[in-house]
PyMOL Python script that loads the backbone (N, CA, C, O; Angstrom):
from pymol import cmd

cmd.read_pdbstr("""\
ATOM      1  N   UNK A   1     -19.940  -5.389 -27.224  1.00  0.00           N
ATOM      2  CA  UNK A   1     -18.920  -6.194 -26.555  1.00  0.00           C
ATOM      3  C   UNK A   1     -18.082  -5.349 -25.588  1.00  0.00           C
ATOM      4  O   UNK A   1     -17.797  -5.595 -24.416  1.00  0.00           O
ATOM      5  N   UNK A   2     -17.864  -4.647 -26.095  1.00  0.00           N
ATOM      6  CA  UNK A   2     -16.743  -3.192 -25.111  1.00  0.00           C
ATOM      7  C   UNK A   2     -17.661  -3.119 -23.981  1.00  0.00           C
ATOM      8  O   UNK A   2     -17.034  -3.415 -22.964  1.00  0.00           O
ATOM      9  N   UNK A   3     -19.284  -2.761 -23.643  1.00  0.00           N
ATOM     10  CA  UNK A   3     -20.005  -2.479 -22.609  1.00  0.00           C
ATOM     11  C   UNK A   3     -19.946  -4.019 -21.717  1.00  0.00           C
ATOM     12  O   UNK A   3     -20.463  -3.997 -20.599  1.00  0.00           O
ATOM     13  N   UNK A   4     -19.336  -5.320 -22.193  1.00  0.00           N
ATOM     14  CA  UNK A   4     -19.603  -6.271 -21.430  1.00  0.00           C
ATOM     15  C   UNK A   4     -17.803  -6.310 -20.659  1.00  0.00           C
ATOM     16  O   UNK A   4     -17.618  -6.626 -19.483  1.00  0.00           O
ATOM     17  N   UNK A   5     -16.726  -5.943 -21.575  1.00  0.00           N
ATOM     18  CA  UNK A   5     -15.609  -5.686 -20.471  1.00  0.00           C
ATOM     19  C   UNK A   5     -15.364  -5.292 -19.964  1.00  0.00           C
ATOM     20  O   UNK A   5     -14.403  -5.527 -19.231  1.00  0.00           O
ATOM     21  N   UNK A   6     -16.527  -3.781 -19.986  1.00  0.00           N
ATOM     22  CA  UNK A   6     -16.281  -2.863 -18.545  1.00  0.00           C
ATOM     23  C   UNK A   6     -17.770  -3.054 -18.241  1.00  0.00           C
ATOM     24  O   UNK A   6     -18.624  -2.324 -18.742  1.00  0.00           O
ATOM     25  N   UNK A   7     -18.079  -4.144 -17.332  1.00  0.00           N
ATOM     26  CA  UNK A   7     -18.909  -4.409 -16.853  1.00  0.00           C
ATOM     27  C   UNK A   7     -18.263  -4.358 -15.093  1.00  0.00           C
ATOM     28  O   UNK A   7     -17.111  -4.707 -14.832  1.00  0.00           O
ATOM     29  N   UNK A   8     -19.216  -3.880 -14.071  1.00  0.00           N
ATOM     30  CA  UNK A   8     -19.372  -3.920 -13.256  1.00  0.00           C
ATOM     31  C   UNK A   8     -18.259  -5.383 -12.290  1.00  0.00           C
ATOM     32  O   UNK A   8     -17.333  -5.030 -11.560  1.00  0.00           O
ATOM     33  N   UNK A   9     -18.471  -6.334 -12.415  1.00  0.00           N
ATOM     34  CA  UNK A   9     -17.910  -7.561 -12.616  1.00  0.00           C
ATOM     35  C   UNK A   9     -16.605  -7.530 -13.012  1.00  0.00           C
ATOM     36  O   UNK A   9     -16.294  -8.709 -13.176  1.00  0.00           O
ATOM     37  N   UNK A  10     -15.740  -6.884 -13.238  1.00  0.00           N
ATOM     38  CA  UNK A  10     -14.516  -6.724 -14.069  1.00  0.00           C
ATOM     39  C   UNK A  10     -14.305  -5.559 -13.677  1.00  0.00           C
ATOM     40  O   UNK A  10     -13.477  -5.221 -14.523  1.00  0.00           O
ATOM     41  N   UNK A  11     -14.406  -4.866 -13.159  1.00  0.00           N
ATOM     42  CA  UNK A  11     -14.027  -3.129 -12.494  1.00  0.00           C
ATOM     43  C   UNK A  11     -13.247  -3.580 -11.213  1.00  0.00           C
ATOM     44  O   UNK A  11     -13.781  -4.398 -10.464  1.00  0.00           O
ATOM     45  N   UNK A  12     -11.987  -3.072 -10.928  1.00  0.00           N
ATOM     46  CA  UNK A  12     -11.489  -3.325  -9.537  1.00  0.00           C
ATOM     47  C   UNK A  12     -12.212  -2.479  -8.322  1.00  0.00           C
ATOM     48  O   UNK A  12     -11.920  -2.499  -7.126  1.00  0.00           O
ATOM     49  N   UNK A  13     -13.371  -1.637  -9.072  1.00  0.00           N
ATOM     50  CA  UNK A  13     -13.890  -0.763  -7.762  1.00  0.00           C
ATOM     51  C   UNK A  13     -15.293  -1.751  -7.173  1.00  0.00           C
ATOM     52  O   UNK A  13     -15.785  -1.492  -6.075  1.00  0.00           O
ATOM     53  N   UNK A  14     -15.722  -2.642  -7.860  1.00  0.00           N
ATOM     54  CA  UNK A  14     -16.989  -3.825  -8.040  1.00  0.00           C
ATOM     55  C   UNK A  14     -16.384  -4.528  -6.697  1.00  0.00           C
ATOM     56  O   UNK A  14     -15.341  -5.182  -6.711  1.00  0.00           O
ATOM     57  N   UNK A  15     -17.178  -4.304  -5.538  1.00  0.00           N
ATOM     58  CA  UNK A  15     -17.210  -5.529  -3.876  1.00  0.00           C
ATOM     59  C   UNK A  15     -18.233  -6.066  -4.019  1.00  0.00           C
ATOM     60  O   UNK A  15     -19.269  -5.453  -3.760  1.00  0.00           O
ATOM     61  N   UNK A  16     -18.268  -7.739  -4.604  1.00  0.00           N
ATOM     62  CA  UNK A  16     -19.181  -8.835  -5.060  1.00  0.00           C
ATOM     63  C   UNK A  16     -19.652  -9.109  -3.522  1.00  0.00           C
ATOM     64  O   UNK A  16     -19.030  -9.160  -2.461  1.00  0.00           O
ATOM     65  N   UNK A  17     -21.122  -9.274  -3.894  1.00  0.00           N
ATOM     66  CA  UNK A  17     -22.070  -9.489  -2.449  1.00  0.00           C
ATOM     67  C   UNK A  17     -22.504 -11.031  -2.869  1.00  0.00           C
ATOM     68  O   UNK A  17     -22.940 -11.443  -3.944  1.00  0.00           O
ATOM     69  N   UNK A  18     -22.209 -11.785  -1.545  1.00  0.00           N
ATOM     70  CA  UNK A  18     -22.484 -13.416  -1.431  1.00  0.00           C
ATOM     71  C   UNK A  18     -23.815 -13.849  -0.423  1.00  0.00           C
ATOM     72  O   UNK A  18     -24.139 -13.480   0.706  1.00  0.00           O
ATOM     73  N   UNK A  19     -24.124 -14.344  -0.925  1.00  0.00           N
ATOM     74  CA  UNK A  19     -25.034 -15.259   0.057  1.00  0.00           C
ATOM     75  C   UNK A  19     -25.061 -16.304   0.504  1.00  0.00           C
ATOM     76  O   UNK A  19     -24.624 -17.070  -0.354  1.00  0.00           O
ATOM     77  N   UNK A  20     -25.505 -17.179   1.966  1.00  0.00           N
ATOM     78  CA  UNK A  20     -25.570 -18.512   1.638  1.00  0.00           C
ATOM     79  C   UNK A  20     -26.885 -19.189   1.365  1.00  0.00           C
ATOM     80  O   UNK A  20     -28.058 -18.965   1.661  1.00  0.00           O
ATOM     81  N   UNK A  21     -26.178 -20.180   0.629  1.00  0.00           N
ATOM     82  CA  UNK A  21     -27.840 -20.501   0.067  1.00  0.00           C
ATOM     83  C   UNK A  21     -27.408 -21.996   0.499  1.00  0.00           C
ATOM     84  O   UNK A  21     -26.292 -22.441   0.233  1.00  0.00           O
ATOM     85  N   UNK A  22     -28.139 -22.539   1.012  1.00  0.00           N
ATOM     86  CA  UNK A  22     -28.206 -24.439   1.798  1.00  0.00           C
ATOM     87  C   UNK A  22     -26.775 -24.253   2.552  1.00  0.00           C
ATOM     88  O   UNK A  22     -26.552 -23.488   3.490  1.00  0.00           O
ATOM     89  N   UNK A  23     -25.780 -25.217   1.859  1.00  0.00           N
ATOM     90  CA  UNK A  23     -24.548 -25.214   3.002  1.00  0.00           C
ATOM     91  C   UNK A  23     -23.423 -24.512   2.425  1.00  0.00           C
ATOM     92  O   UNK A  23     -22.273 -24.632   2.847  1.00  0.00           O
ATOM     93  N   UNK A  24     -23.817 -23.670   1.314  1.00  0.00           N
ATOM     94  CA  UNK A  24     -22.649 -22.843   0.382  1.00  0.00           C
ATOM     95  C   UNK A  24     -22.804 -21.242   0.331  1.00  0.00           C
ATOM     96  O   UNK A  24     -23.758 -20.464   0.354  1.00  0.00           O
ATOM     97  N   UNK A  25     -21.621 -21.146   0.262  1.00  0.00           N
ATOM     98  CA  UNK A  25     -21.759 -19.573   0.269  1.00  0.00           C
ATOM     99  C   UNK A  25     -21.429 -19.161  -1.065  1.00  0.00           C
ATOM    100  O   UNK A  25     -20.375 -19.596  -1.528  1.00  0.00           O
ATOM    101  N   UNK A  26     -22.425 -18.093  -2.050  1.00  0.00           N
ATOM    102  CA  UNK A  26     -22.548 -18.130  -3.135  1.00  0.00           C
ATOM    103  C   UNK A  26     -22.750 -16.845  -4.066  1.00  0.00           C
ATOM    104  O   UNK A  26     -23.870 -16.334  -4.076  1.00  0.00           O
ATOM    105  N   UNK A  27     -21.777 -16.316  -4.815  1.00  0.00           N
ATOM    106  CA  UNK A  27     -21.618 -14.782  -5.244  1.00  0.00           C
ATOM    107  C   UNK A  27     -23.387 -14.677  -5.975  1.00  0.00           C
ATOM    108  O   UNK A  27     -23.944 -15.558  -6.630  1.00  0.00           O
ATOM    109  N   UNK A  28     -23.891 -13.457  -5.629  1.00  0.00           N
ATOM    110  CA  UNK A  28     -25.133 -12.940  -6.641  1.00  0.00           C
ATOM    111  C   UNK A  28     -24.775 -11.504  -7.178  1.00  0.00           C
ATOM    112  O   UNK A  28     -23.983 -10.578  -7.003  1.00  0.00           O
ATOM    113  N   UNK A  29     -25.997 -11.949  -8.043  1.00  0.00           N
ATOM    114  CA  UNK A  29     -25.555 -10.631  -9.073  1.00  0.00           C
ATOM    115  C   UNK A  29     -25.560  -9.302  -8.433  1.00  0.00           C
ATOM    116  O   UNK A  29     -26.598  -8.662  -8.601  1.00  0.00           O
ATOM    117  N   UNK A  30     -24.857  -8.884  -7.908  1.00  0.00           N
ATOM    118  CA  UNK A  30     -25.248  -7.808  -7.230  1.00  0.00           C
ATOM    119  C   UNK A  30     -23.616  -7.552  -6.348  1.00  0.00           C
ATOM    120  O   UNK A  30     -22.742  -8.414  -6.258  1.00  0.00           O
ATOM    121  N   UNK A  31     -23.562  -6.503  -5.921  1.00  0.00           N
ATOM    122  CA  UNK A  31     -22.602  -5.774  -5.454  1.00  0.00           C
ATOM    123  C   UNK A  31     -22.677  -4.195  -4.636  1.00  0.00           C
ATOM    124  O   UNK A  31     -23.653  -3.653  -4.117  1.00  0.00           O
ATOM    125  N   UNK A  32     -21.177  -3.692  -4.757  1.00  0.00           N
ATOM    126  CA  UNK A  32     -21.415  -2.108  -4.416  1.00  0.00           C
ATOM    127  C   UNK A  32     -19.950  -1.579  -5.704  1.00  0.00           C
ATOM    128  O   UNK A  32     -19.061  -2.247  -6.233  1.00  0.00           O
ATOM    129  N   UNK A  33     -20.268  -0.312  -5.777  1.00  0.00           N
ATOM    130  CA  UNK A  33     -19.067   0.450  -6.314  1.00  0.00           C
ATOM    131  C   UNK A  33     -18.321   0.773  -5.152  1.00  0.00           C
ATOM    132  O   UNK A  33     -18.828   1.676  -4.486  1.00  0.00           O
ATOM    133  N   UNK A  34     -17.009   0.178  -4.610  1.00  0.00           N
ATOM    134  CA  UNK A  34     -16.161   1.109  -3.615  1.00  0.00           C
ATOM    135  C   UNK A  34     -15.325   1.712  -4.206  1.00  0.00           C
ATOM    136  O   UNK A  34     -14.135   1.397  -4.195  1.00  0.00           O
ATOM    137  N   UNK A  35     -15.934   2.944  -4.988  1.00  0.00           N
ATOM    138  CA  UNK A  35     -15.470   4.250  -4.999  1.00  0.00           C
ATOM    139  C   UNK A  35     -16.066   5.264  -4.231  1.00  0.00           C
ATOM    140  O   UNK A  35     -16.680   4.677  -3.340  1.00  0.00           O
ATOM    141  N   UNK A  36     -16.273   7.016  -4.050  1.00  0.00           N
ATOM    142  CA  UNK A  36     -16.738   7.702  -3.442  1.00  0.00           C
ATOM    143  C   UNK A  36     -18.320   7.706  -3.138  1.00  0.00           C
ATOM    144  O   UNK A  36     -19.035   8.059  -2.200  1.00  0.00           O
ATOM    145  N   UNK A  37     -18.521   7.070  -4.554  1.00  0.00           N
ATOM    146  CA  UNK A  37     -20.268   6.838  -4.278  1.00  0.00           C
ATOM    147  C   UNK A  37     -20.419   5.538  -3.703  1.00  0.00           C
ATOM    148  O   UNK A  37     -20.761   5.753  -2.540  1.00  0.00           O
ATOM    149  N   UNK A  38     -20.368   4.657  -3.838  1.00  0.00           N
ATOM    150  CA  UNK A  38     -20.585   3.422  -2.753  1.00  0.00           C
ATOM    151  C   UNK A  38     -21.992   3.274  -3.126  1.00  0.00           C
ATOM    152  O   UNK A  38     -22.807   3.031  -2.236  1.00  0.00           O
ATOM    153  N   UNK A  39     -22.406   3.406  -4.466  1.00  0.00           N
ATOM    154  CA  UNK A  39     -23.563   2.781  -4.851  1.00  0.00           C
ATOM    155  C   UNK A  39     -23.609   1.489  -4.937  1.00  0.00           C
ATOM    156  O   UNK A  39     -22.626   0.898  -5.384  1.00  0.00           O
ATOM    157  N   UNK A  40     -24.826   0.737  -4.504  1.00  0.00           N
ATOM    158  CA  UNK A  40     -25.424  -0.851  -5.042  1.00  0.00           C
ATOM    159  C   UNK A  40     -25.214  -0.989  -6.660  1.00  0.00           C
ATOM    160  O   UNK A  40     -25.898  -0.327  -7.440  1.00  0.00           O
ATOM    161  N   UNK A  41     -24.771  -1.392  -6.850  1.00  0.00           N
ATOM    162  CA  UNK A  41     -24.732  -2.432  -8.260  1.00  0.00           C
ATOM    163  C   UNK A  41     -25.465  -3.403  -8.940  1.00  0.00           C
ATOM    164  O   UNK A  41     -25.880  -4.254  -8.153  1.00  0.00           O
ATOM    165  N   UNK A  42     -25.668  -3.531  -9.678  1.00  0.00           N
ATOM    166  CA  UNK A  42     -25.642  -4.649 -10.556  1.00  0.00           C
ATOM    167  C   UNK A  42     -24.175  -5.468 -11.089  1.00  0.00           C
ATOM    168  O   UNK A  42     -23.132  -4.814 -11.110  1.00  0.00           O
ATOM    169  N   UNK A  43     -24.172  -6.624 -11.424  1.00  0.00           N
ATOM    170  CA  UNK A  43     -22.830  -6.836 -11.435  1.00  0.00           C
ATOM    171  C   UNK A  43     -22.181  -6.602 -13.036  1.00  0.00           C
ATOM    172  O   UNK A  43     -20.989  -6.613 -13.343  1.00  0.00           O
ATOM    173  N   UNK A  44     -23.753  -6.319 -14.231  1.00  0.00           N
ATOM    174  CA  UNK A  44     -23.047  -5.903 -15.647  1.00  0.00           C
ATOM    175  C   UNK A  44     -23.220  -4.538 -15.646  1.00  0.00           C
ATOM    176  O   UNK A  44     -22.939  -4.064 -16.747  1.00  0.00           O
ATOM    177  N   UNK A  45     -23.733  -3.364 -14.476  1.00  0.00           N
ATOM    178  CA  UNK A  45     -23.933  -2.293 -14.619  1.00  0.00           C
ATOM    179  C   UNK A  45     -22.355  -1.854 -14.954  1.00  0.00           C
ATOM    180  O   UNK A  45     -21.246  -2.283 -14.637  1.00  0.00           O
ATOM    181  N   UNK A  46     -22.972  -0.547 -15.928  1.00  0.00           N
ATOM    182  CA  UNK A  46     -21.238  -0.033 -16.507  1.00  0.00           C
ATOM    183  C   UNK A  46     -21.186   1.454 -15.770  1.00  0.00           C
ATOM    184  O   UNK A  46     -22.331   1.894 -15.660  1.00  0.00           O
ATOM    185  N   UNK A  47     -20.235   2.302 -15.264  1.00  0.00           N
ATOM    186  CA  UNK A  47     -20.308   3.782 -15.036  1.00  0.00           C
ATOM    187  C   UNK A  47     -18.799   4.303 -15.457  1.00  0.00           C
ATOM    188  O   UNK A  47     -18.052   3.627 -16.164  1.00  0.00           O
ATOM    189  N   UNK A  48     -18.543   5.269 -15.060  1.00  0.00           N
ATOM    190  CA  UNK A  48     -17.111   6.273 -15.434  1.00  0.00           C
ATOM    191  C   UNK A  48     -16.285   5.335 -14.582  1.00  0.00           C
ATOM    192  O   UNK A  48     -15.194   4.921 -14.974  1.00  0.00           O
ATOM    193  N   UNK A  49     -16.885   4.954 -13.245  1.00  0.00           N
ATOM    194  CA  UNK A  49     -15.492   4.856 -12.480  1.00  0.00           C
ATOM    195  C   UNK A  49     -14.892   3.504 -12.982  1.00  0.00           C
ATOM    196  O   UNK A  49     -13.945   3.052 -12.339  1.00  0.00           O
ATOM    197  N   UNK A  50     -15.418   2.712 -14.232  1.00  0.00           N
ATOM    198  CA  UNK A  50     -14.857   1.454 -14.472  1.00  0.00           C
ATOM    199  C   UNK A  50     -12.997   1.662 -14.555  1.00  0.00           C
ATOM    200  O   UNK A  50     -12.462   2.680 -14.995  1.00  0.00           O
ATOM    201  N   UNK A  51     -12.365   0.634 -14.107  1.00  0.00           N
ATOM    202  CA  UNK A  51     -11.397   0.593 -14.178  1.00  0.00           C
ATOM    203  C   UNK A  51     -10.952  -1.354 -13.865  1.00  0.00           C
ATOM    204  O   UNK A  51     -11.571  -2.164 -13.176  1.00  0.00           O
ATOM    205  N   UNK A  52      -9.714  -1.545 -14.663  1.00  0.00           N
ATOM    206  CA  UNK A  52      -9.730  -2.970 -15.371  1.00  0.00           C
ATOM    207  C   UNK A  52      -9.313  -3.415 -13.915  1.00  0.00           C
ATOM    208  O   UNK A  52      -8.595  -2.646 -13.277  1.00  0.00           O
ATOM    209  N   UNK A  53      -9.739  -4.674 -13.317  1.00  0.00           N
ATOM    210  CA  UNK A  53      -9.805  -5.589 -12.615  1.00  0.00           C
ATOM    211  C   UNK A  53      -8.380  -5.857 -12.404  1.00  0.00           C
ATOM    212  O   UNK A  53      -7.685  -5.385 -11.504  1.00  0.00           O
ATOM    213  N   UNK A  54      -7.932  -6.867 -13.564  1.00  0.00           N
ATOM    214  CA  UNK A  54      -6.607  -7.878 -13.922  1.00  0.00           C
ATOM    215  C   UNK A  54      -5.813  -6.870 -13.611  1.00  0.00           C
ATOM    216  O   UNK A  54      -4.883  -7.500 -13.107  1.00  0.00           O
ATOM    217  N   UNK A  55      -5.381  -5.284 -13.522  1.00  0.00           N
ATOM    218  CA  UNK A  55      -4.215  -4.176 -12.993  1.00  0.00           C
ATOM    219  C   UNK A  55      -4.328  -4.601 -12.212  1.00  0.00           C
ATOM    220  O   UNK A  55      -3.579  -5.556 -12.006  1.00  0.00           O
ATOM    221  N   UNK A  56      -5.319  -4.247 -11.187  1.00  0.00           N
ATOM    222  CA  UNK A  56      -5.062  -4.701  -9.345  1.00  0.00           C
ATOM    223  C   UNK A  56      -4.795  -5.790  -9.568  1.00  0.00           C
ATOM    224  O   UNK A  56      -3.574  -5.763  -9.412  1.00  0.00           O
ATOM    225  N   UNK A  57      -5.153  -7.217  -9.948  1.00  0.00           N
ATOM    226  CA  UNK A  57      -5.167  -8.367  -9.738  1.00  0.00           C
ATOM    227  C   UNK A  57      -3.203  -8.563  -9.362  1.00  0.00           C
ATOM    228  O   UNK A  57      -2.440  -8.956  -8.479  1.00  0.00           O
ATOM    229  N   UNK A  58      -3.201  -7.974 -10.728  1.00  0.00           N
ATOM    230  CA  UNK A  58      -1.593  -8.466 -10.907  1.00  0.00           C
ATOM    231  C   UNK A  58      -0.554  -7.095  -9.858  1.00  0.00           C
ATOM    232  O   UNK A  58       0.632  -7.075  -9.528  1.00  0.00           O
ATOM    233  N   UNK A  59      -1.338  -6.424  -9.692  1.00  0.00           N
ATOM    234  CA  UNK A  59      -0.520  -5.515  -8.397  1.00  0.00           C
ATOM    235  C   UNK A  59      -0.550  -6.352  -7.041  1.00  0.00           C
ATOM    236  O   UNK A  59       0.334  -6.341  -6.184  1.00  0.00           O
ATOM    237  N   UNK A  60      -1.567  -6.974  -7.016  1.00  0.00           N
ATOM    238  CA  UNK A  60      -1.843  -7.720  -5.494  1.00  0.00           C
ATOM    239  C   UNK A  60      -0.449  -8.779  -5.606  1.00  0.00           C
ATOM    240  O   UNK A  60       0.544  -8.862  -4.884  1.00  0.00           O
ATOM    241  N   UNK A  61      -0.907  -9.627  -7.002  1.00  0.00           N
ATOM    242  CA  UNK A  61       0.056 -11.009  -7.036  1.00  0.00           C
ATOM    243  C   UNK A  61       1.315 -10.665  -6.520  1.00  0.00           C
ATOM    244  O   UNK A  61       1.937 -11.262  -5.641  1.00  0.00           O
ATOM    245  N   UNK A  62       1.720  -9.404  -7.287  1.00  0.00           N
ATOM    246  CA  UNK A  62       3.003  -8.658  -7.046  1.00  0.00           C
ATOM    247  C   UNK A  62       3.534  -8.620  -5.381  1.00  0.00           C
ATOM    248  O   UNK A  62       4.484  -9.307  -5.003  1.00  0.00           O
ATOM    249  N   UNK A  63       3.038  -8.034  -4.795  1.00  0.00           N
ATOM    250  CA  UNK A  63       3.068  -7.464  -3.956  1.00  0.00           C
ATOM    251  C   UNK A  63       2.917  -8.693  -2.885  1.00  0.00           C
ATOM    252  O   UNK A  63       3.588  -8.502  -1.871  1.00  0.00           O
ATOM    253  N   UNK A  64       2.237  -9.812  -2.900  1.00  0.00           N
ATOM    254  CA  UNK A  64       2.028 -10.777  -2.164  1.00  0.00           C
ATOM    255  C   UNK A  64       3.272 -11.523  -2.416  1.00  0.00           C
ATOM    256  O   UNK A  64       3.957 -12.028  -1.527  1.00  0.00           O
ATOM    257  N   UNK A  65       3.509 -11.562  -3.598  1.00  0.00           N
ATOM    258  CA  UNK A  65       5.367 -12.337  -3.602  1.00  0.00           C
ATOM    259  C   UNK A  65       5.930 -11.694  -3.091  1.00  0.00           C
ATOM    260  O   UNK A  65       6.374 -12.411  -2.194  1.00  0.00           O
ATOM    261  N   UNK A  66       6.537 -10.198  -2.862  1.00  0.00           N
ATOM    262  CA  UNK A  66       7.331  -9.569  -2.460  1.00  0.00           C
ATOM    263  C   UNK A  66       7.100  -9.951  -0.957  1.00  0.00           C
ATOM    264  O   UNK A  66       8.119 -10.198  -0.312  1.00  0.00           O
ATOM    265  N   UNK A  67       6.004 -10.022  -0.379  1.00  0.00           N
ATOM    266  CA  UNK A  67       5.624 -10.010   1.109  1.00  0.00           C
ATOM    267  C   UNK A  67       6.208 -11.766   1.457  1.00  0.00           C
ATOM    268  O   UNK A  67       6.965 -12.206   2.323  1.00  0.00           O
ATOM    269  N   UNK A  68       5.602 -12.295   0.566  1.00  0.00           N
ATOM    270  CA  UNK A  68       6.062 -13.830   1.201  1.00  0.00           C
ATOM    271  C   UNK A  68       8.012 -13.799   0.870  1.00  0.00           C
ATOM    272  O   UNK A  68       8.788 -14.026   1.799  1.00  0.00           O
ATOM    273  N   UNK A  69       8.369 -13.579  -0.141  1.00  0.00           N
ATOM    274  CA  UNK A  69      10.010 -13.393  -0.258  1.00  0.00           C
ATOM    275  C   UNK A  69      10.693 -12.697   1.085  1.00  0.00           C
ATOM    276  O   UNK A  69      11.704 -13.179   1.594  1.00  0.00           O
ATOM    277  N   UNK A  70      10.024 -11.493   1.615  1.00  0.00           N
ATOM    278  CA  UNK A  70      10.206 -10.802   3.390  1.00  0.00           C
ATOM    279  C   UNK A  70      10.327 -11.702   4.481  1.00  0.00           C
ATOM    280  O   UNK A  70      11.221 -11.771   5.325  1.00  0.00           O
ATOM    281  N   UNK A  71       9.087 -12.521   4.311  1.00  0.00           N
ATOM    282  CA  UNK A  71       8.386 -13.927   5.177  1.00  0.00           C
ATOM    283  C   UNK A  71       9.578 -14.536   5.105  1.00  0.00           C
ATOM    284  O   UNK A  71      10.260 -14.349   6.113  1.00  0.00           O
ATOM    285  N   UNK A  72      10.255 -15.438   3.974  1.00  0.00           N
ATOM    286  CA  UNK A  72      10.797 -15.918   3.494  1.00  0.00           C
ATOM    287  C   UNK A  72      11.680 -16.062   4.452  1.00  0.00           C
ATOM    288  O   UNK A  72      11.729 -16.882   5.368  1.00  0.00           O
ATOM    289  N   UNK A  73      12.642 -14.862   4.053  1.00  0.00           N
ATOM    290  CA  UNK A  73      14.071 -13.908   4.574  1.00  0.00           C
ATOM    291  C   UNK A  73      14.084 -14.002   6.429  1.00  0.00           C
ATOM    292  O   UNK A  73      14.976 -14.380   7.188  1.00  0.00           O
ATOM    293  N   UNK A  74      12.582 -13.442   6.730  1.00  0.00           N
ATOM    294  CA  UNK A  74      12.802 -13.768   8.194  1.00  0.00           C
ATOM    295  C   UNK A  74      12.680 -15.397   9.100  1.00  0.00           C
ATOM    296  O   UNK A  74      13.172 -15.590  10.212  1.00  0.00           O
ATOM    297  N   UNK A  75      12.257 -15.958   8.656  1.00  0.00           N
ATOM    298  CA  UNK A  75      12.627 -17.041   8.664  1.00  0.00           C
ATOM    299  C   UNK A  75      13.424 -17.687   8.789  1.00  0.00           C
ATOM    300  O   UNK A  75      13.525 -18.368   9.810  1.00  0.00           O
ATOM    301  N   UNK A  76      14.500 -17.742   7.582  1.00  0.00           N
ATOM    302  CA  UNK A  76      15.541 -18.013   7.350  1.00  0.00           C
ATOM    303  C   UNK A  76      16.138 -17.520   8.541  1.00  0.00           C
ATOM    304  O   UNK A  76      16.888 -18.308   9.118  1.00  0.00           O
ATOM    305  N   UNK A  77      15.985 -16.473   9.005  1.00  0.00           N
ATOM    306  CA  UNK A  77      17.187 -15.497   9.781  1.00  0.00           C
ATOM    307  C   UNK A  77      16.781 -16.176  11.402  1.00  0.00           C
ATOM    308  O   UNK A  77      17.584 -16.259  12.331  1.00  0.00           O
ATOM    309  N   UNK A  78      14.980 -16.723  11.448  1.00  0.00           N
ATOM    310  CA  UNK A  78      14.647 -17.107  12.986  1.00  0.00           C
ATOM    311  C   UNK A  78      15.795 -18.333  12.697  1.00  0.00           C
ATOM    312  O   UNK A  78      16.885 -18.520  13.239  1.00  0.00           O
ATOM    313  N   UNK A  79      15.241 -18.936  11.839  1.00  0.00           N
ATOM    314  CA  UNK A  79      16.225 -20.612  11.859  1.00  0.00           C
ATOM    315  C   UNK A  79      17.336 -20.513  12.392  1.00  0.00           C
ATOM    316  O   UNK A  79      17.572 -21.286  13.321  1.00  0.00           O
ATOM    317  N   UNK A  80      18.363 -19.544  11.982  1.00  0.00           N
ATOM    318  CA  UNK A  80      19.592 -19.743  12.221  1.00  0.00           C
ATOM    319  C   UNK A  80      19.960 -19.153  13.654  1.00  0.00           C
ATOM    320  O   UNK A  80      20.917 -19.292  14.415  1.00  0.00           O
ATOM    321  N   UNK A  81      19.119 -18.643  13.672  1.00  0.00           N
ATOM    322  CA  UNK A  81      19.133 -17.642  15.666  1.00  0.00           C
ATOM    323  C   UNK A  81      18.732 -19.029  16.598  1.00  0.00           C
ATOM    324  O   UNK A  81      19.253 -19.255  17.690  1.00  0.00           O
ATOM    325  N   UNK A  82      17.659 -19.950  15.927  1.00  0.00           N
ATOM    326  CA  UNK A  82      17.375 -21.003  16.902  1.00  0.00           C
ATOM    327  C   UNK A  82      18.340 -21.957  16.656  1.00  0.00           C
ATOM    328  O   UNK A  82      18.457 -22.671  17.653  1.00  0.00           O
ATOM    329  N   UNK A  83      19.141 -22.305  15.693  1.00  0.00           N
ATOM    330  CA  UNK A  83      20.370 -23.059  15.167  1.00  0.00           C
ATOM    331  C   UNK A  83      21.019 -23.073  16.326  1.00  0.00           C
ATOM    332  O   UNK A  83      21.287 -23.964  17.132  1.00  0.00           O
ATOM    333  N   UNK A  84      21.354 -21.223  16.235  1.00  0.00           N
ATOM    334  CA  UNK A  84      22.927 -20.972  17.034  1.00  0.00           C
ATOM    335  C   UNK A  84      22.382 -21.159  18.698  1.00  0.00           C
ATOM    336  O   UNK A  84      23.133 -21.615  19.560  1.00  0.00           O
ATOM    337  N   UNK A  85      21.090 -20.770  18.958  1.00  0.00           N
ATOM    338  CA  UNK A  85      20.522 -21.140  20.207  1.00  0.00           C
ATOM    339  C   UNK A  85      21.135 -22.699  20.643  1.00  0.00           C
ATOM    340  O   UNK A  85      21.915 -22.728  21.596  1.00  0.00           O
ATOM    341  N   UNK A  86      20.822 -23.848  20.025  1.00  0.00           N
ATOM    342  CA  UNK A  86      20.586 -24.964  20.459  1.00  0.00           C
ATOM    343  C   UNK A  86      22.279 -25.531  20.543  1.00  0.00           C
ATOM    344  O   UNK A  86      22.789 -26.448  21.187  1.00  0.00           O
ATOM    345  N   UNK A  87      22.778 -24.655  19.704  1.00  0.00           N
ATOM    346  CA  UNK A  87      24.343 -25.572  19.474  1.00  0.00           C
ATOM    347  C   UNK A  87      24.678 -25.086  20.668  1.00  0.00           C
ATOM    348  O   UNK A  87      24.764 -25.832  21.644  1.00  0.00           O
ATOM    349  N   UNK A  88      24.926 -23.687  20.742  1.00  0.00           N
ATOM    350  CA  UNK A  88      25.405 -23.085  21.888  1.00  0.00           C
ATOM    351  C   UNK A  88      25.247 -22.852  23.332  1.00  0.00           C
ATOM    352  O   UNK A  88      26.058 -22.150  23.936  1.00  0.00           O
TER     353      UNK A  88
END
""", "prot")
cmd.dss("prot")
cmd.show_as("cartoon", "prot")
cmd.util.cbc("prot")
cmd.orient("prot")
């Protein structure tokens, strides 16, 4: 069971390769490691460089709120510049 959670598939270094197949575009088993080796994959192949997926996942989420809360803020700040534009 341990060799199926650090499966290839679940590694944040695992770049899932798609195909289209009829009018869909569709993940296959297969991949690369983007770590230094940049080997082809399998997607349950296991190696050293496994490392857990869901860390990055939840660093991205992170980091994408913080970016849209920025978004947010400037916004807010165009609104009131075009506010004071139109009154004035």
């Amino acid at each position: 069971m341990e060799t199926e959670k650090r499966a290839c598939s679940s590694c944040k270094y695992f770049i899932q390769h798609y195909a289209k197949i009829g009018l869909k575009i569709r993940a296959v088993n297969c991949g690369f490691c983007n770590t230094h080796s940049n080997k082809k994959k399998q997607k349950f192949d296991v190696c050293s460089y496994w490392e857990d997926a869901a860390v990055q996942k939840e660093e991205r989420k992170k980091s994408v709120k913080e970016t849209l809360e920025l978004i947010s803020e400037r916004l807010n700040d165009i609104a009131m510049i075009l506010n004071d534009d139109k009154e004035g």
